[in-house]
DRENDOTOR-689685 format. One record per residue: z, y, x of N, C-alpha, C in turn. Coordinates in steps of 0.1 Angstrom, whole numbers, padded with zeros to 4 digits, always signed. Layout:
<rs>
ZYXZYXZYX/...
</rs>
This chain:
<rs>
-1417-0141-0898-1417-0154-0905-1423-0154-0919/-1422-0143-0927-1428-0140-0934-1439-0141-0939/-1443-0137-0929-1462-0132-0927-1466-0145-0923/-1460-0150-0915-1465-0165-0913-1466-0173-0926/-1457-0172-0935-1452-0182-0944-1465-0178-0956/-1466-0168-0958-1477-0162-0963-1494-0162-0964/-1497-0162-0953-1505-0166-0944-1507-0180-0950/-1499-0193-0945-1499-0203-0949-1509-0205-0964/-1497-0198-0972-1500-0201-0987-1515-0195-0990/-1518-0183-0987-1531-0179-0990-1540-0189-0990/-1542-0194-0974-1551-0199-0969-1552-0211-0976/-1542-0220-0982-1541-0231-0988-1541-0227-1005/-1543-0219-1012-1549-0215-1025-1562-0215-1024/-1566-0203-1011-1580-0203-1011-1584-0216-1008/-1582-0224-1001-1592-0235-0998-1593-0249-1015/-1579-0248-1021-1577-0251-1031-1591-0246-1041/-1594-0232-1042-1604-0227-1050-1613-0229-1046/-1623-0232-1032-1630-0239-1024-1630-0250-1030/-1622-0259-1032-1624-0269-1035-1629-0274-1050/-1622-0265-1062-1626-0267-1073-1643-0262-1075/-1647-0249-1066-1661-0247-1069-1672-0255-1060/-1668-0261-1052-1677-0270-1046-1677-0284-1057/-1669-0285-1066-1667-0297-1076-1677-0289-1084/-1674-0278-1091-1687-0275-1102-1696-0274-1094/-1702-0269-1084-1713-0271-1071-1723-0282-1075/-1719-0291-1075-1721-0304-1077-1735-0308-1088/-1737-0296-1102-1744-0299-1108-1741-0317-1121/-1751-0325-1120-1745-0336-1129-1735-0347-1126/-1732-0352-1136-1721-0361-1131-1710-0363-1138/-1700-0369-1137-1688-0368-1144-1676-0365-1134/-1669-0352-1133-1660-0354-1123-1646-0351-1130/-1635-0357-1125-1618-0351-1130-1617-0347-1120/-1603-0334-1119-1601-0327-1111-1583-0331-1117/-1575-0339-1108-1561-0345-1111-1550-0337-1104/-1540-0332-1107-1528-0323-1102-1515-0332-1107/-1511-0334-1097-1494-0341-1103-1489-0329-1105/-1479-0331-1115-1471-0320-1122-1461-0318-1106/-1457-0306-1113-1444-0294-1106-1433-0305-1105/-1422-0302-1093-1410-0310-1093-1404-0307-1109/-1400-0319-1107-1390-0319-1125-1374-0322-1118/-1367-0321-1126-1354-0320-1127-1353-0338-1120/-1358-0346-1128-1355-0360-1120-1360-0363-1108/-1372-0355-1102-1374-0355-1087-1367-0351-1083/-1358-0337-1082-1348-0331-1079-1335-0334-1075/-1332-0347-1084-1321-0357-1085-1325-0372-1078/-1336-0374-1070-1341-0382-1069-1337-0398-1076/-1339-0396-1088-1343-0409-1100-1349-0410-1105/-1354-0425-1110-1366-0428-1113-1365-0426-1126/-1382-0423-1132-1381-0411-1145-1395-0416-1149/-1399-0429-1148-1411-0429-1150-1417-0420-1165/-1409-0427-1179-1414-0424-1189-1403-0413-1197/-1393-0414-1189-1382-0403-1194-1387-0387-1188/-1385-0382-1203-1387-0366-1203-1381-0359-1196/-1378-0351-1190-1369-0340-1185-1383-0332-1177/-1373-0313-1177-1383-0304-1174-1386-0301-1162/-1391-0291-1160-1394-0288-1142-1380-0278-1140/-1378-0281-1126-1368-0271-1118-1373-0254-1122/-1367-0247-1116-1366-0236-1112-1380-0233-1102/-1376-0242-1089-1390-0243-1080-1400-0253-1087/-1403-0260-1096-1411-0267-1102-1419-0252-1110/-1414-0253-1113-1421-0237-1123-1428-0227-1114/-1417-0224-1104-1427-0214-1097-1438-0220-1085/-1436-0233-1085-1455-0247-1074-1462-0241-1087/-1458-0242-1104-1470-0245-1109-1479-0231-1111/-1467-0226-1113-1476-0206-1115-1482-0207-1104/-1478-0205-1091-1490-0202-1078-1500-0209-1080/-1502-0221-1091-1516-0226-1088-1524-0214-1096/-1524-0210-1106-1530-0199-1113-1540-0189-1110/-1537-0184-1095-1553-0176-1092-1558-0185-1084/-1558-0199-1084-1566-0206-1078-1578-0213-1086/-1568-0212-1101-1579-0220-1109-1584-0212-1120/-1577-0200-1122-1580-0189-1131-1599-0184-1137/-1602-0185-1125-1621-0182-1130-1626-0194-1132/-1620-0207-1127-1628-0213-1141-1627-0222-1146/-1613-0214-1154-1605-0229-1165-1616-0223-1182/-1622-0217-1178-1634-0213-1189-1646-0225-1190/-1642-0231-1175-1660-0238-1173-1659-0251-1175/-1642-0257-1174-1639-0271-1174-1647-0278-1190/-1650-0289-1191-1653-0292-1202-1640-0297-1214/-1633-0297-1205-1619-0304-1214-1606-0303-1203/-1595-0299-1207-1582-0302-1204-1573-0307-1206/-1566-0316-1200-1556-0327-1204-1546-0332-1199/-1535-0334-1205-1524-0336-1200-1513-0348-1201/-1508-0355-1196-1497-0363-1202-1493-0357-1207/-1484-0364-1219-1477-0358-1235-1464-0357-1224/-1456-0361-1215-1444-0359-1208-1441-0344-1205/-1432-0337-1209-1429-0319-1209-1432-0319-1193/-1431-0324-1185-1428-0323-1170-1446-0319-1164/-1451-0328-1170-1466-0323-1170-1477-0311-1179/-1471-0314-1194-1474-0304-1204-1471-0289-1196/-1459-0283-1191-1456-0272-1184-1459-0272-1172/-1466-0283-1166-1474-0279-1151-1484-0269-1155/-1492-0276-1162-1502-0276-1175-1505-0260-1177/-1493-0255-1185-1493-0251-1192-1491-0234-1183/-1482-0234-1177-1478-0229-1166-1488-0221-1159/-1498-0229-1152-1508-0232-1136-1515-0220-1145/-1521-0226-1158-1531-0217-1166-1525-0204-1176/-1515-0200-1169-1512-0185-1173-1506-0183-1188/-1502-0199-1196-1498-0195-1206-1507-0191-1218/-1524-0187-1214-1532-0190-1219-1538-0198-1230/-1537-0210-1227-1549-0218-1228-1539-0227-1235/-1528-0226-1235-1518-0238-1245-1525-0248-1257/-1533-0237-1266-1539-0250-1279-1552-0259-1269/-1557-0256-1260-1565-0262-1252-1564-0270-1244/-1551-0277-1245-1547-0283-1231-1543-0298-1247/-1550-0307-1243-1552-0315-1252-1539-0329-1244/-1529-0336-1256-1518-0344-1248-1526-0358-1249/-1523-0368-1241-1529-0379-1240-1516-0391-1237/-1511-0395-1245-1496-0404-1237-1505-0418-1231/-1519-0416-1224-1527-0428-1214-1523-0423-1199/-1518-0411-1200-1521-0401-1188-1504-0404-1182/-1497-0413-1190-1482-0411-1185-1481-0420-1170/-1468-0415-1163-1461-0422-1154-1462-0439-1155/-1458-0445-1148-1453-0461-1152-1443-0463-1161/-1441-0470-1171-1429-0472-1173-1422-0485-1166/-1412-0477-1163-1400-0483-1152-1389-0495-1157/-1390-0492-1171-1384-0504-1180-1371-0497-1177/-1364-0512-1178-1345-0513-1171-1349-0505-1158/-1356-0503-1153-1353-0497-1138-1350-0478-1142/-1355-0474-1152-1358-0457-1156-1343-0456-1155/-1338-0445-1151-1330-0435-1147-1315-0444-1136/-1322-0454-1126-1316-0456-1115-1317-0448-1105/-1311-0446-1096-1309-0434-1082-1319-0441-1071/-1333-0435-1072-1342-0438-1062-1338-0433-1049/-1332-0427-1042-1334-0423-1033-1322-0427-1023/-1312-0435-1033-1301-0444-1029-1305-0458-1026/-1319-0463-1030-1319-0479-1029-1320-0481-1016/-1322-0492-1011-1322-0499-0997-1340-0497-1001/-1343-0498-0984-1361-0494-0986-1365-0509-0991/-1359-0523-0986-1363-0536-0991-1369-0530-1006/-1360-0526-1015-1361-0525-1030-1370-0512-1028/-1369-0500-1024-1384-0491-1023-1397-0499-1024/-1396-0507-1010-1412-0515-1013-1413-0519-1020/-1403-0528-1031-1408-0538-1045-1415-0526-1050/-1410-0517-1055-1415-0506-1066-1432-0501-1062/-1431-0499-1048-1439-0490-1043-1453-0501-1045/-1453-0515-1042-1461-0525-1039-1469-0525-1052/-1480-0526-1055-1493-0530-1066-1487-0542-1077/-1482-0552-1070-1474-0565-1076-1462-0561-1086/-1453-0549-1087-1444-0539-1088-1444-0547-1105/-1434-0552-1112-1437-0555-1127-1423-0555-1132/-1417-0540-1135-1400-0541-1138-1399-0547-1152/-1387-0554-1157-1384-0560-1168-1387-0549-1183/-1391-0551-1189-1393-0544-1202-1401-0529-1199/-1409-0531-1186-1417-0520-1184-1433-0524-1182/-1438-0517-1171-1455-0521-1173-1456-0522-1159/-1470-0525-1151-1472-0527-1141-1482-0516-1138/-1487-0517-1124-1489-0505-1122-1508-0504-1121/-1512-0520-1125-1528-0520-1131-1527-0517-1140/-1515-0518-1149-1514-0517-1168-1514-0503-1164/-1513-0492-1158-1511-0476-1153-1525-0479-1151/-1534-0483-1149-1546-0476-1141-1557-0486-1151/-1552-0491-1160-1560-0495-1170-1563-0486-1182/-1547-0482-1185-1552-0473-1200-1552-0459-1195/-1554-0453-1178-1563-0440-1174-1573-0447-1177/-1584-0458-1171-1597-0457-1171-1604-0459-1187/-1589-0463-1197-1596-0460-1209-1597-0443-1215/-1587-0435-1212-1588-0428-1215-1600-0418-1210/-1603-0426-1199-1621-0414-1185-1628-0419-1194/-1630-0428-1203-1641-0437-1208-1642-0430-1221/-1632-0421-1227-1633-0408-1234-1639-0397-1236/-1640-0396-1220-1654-0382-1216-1659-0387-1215/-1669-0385-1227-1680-0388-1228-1693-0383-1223/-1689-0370-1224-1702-0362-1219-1700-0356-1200/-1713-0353-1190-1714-0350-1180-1703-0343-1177/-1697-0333-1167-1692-0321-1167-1676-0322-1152/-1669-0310-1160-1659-0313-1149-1642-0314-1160/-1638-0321-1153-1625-0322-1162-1613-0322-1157/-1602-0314-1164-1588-0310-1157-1582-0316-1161/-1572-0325-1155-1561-0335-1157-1547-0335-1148/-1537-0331-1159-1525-0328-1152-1519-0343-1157/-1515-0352-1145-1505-0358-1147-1495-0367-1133/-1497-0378-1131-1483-0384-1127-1491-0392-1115/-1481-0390-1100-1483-0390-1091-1485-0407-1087/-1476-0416-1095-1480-0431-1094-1495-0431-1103/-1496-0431-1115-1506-0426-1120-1519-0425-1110/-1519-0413-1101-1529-0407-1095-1528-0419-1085/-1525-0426-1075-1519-0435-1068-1528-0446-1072/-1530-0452-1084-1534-0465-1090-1550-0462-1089/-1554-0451-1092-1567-0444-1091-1574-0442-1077/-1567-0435-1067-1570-0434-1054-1566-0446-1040/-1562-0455-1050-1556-0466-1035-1568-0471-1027/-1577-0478-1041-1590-0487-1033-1598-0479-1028/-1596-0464-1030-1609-0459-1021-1601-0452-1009/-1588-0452-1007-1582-0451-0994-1573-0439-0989/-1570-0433-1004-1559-0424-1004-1548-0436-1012/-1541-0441-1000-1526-0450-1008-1515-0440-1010/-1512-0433-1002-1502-0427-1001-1499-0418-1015/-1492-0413-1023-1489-0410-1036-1488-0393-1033/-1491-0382-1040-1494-0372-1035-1481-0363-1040/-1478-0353-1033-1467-0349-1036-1470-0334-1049/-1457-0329-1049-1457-0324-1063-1467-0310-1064/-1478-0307-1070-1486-0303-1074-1499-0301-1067/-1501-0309-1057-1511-0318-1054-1522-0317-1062/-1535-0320-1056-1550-0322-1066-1553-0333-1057/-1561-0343-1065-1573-0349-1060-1584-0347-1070/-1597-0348-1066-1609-0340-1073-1618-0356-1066/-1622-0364-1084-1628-0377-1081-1636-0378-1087/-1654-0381-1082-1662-0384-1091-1663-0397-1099/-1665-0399-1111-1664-0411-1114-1677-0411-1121/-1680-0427-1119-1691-0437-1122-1698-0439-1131/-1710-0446-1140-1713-0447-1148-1706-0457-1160/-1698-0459-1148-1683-0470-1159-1672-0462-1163/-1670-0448-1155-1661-0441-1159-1649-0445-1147/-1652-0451-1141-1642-0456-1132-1643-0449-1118/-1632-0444-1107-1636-0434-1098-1645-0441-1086/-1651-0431-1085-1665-0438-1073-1659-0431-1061/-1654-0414-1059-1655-0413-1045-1645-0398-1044/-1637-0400-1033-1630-0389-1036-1635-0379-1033/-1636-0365-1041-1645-0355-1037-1638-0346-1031/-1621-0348-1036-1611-0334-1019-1598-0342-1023/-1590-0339-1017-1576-0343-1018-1569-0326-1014/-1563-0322-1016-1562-0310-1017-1540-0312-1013/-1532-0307-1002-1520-0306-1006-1515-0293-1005/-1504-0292-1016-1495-0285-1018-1489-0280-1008/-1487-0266-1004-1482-0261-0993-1465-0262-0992/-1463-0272-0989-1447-0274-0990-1435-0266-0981/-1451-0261-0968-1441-0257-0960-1437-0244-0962/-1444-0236-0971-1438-0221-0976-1425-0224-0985/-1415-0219-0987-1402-0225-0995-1399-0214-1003/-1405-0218-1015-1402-0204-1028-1383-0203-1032/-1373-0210-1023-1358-0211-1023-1358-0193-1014/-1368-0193-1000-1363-0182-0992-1373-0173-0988/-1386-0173-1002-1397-0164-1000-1402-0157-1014/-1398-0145-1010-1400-0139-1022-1411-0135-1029/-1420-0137-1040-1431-0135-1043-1437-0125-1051/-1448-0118-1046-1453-0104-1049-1450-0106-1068/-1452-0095-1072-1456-0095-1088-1465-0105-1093/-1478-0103-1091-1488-0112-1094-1482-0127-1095/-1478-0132-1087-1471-0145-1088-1459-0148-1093/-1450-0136-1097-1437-0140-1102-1437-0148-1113/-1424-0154-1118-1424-0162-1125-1413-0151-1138/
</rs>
């Protein structure tokens, strides 16, 4: 089971790294390369956390280190690094890239979650699904919070930042990524450390997804022990 479970994960790093160099491949352009952060402590508890801080789990820590030799040769070549100012993403961040690159990883609070308003720190995983869909739905506008175009408005101000050609690394928030990927036909919201890799436009706005990449969930770092290289 082991070997199987192993197996798994290789092959899904490797194709992960596959994917980031067919993005530099590419030559001109403006591309982001987007990772939702590592499980945090409020996915864990299943509540909603849009703009509320708290850190990564135990297994949140050890999703983000295995990304590390996937992106290791060439967090040299990215033109910029960025992260929601939220700790939950800063330590995906921070984490993935070996501890490294910390003054490099530039905070951006455009890059945050939704804020959930009155709805932040209710028990999501208790609601009735009627009340799921309000949240989940584009229309979604909680009391003293934001909606989820107001989420995918001040991202496209922040792409309108990079300025110059190149490739760029963005750690942030899975509704976030969601508001970005719906119209071109990834709806579904991507689970925890996840990439999608999107070219964007001469507006700065995304034109086309270049990979969707998932997280190998079925290896379970709870009952798989991991070599040196990967320890945490």
């Amino acid at each position: 089971m082991g070997i199987i479970l192993w197996h798994t994960y290789y092959l899904a790093m490797d194709q992960l790294a596959k994917h980031i160099s067919k993005v530099f491949a590419r030559g001109a352009g403006k591309n982001v390369i987007l990772f939702r952060h590592a499980e945090s402590l409020g996915n864990y508890s299943g509540t909603i956390i849009g703009w509320t801080d708290c850190k990564l789990t135990i297994n949140g820590r050890k999703q983000a280190h295995s990304l590390y030799p996937s992106l290791r040769d060439y967090i040299p070549k990215f033109n910029g690094i960025y992260s929601s100012d939220l700790i939950r993403a800063f330590d995906t961040a921070n984490i993935s890239l070996g501890f490294n690159h910390t003054n490099e990883i530039k905070h951006d609070k455009r890059l945050r979650e939704l804020h959930f308003g009155d709805e932040e720190g209710r028990h999501y995983d208790s609601l009735p699904e009627t009340e799921k869909e309000i949240i989940n739905a584009f229309t979604y506008a909680p009391k003293n919070g934001e909606t989820w175009p107001n989420v995918r408005t001040r991202c496209l101000e922040f792409f309108q930042t990079l300025r110059s050609p190149g490739n760029y690394l963005v750690y942030t928030h899975g509704g976030l990524i969601c508001t970005l990927t719906h119209s071109l036909g990834l709806k579904d919201c991507i689970s925890h450390c996840s990439a999608v890799g999107l070219e964007l436009d001469d507006k700065s706005e995304p034109k086309e997804i270049l990979f969707y990449w998932v997280y190998p969930e079925a290896v379970s770092y709870t009952h798989l022990t991991l070599p040196t290289i990967y320890s945490v």
